[in-house]
N, C-alpha and C positions, 0 to 999 in steps of 0.2 A: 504494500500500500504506500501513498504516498502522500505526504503531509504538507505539500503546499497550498492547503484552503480549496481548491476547485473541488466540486462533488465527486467529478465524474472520475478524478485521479482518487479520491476515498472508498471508491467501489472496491472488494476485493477482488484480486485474480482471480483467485479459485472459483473455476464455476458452479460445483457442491456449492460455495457459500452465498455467490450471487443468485442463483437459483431457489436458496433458502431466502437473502432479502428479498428478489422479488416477489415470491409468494407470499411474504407478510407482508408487502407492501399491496398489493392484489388483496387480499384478507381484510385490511382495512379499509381499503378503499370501496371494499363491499359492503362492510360493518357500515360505514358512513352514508354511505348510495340508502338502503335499510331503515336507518335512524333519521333520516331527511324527509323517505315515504312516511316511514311513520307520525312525523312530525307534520309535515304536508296534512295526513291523514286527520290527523286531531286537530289542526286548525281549522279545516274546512268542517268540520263536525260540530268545535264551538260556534263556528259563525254560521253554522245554519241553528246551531241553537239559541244564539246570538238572536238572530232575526224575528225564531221565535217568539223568544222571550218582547220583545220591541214591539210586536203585532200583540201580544196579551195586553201588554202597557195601553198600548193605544187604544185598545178596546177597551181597557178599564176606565181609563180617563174618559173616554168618549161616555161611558155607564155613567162614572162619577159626575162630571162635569156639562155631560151633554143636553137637550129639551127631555123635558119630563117623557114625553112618549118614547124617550131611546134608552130609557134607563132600566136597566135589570132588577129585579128582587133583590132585596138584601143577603138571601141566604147562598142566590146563585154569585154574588159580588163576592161574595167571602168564599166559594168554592172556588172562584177564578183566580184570587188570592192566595189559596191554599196552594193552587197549579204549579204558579209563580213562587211561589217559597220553596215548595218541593223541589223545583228543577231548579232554583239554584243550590239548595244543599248538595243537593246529591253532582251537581258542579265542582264546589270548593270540597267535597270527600273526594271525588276523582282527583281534584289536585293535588291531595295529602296524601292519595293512594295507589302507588301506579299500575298495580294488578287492577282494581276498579275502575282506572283509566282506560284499560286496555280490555275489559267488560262492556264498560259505557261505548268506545268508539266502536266493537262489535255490533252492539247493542242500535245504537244509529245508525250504523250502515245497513244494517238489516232491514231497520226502519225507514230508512230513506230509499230502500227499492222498493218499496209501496206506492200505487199510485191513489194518496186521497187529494189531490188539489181541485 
């Protein structure tokens, strides 16, 4: 090997051992490809839960705040409330929890090849 600073002169000779850094270097580069889908994966999960969440708001407010004729019962306002409380718990549990993160974004994707819109 050879210690003048350039990468390419730090590679070993031996090909046994270049053939073992490539493969960890391969190896990783998959591990990360992986953790990126995954990540990908759960962002788009929050933010359709995100949007969710944003469309209940909006309906709540519109009950709360809207002409007497667009206003729900109070017991259905408190069940829409309830919705909303539930799915952020079980939100910041997924964030505490990574095996329940990885439940949940199962859990969504299953749900989101449903067609109800």
């Amino acid at each position: 090997m050879h210690a003048d600073g350039n990468p390419i002169n730090a590679l070993p000779e031996d090909p046994a051992l270049l053939q073992a850094l490539l493969l960890s270097a391969l190896s990783e580069r998959d591990h990360a490809v992986a953790e990126r889908q995954n990540i990908l994966a759960e962002r788009d999960a929050l933010a359709e839960q995100n949007e969710h969440l944003k469309h209940l708001v909006q309906k709540l407010t519109r009950l709360k705040f809207g002409a007497q004729s667009e206003r729900w019962p109070e017991g259905q306002l408190q069940l829409a409330l309830g919705d909303v409380e539930t799915a952020i718990a079980q939100a910041q549990d997924e964030k505490r929890n990574p095996e329940r993160r990885r439940e949940g974004i199962a859990r969504r994707r299953a749900s989101g090849n449903r067609s109800d819109s």
